[in-house]
MIKE-263797 format. One line per 3 residues: number of its first residue (from 1); their letters; for each residue x, y, z of N, C-alpha, C. Coordinates in steps of 0.001 Angstrom, whole numbers. Each point is the difference from the previous one (the first is absolute). Last residue first. Layout:
BEGIN
NUM) a) X:Y:Z:X:Y:Z:X:Y:Z; ...
***
This chain:
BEGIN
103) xxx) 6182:-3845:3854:1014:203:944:-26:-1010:1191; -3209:385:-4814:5:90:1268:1663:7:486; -3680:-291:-4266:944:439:187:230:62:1648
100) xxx) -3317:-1432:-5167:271:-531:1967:1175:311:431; -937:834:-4545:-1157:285:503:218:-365:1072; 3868:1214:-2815:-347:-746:132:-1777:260:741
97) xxx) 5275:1376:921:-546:102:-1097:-1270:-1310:164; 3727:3608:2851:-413:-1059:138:-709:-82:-1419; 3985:2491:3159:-1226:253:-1049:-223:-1370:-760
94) xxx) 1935:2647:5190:122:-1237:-1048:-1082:239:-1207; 3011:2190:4585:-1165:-271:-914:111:-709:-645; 1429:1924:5175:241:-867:-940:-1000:6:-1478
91) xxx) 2644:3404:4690:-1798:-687:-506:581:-651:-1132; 1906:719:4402:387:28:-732:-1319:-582:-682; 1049:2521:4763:-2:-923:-162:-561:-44:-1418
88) xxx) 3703:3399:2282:-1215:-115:-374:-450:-1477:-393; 4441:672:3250:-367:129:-1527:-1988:-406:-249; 4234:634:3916:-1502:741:-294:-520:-710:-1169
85) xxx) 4577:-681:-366:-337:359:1245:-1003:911:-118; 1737:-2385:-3601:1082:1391:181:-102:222:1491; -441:-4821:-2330:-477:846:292:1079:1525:414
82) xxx) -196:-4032:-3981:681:223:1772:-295:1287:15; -3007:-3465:-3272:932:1327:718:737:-111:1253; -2698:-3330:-4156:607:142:852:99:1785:-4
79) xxx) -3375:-3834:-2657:541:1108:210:494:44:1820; -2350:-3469:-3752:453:-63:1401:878:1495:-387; -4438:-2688:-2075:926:488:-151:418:152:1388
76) xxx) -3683:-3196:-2883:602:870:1169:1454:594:-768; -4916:-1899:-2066:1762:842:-270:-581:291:1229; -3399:-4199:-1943:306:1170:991:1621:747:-92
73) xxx) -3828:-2571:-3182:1116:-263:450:582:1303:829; -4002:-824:-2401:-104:-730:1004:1366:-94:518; 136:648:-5335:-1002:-261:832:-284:-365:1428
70) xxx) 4143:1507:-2564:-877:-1324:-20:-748:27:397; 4012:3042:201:-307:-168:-1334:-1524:-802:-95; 3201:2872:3925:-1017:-980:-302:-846:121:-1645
67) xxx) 5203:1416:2136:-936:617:-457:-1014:-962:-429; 3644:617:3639:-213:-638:-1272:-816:847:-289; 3987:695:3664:-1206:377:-602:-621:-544:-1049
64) xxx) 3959:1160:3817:-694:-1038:-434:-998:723:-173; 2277:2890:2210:1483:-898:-534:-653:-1914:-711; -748:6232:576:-820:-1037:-25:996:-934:-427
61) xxx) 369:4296:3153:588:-601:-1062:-639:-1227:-221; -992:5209:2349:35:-1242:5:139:-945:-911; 151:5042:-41:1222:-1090:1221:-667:-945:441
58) xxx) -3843:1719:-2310:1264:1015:-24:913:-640:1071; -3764:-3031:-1695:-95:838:592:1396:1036:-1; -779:-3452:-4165:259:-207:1713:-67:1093:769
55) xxx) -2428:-1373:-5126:1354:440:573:-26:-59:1362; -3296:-3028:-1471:-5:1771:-959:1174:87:670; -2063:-4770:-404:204:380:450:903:1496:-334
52) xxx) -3673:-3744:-2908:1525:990:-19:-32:778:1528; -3451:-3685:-2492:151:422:1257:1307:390:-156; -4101:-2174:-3060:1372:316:-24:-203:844:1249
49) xxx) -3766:-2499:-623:589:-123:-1511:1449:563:493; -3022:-191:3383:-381:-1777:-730:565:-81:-1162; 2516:2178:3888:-1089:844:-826:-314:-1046:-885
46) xxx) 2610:1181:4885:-382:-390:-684:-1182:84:-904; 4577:1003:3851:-1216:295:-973:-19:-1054:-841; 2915:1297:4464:-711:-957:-463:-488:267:-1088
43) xxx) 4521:1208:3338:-1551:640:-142:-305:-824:-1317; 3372:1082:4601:-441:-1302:-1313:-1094:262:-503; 4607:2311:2701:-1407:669:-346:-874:-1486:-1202
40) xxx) 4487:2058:3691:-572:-906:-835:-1152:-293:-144; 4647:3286:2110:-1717:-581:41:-110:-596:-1185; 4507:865:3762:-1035:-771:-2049:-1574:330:304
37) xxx) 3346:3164:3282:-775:-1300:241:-393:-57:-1425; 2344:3917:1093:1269:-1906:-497:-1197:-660:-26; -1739:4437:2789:871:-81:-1026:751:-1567:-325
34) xxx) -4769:-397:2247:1185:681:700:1133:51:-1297; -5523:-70:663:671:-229:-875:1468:487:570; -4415:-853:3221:919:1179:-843:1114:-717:-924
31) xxx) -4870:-685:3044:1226:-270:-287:565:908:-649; -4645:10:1758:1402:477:614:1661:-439:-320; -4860:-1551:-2170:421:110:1051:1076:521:883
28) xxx) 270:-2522:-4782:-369:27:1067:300:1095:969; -81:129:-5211:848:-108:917:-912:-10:1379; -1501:-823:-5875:422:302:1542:872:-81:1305
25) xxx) -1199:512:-6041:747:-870:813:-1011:787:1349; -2183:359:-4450:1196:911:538:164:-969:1509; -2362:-786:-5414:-140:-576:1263:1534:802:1011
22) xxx) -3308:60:-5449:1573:925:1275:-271:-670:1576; -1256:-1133:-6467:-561:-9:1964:1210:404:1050; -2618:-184:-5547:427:295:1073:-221:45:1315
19) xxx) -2655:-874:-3824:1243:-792:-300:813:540:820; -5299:-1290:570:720:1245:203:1654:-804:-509; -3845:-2346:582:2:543:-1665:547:876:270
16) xxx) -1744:-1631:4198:-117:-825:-1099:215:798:-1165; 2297:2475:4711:-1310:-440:-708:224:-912:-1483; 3984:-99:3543:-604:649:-1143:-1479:-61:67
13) xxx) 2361:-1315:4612:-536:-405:-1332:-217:976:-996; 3445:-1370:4374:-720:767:-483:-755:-171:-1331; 2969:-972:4997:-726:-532:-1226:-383:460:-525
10) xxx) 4277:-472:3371:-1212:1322:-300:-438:-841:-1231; 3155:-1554:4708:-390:18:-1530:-1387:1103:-245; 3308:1614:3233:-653:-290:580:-818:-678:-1724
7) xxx) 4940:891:2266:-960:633:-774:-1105:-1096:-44; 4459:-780:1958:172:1485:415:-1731:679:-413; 3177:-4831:987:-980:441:-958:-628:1537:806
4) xxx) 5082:-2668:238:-1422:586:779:-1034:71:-1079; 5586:-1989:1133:-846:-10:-1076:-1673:499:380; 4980:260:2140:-939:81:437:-964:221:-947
1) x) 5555:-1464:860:-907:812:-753:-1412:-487:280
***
């Protein structure tokens, strides 16, 4: 079996005092999502007061998730799919709390 990185990391910032944030995956370049292949998706937030990651893109399953209670403390999450073949590349959100909010 042939473990690949298929996507390209993506960063993205809220504006200061915005409590939401959508950061949408990428796929390299001519590749192609082939039917069976896992995708796996790690995505980050953070909010100087609370940080909830929002439901999981449609057929994609979230299999780790906290929820940042503390000040400065960063939520990842990890969402999986097995792909159908082709598959659109997958937008993520999060709602955040607090005056300094970022992804």
């Amino acid at each position: 079996m042939t473990v690949s990185q298929r996507g390209t990391p993506v960063i993205a910032a809220s504006a200061t005092g915005s409590l939401n944030f959508s950061v949408t995956g990428t796929w390299p370049t001519g590749s192609t999502q082939t039917a069976k292949d896992l995708l796996v998706a790690v995505v980050c937030g953070y909010g100087n007061t609370t940080c909830t990651m929002n439901a999981p893109p449609a057929g994609w399953s979230q299999v780790q998730s906290a929820t940042a209670t503390t000040a400065g403390q960063d939520m990842p999450a990890i969402y999986v799919r097995v792909a159908a073949g082709g598959d659109a590349a997958p937008v993520f959100t999060a709602t955040m709390t607090g005056t300094d909010t970022d992804c």
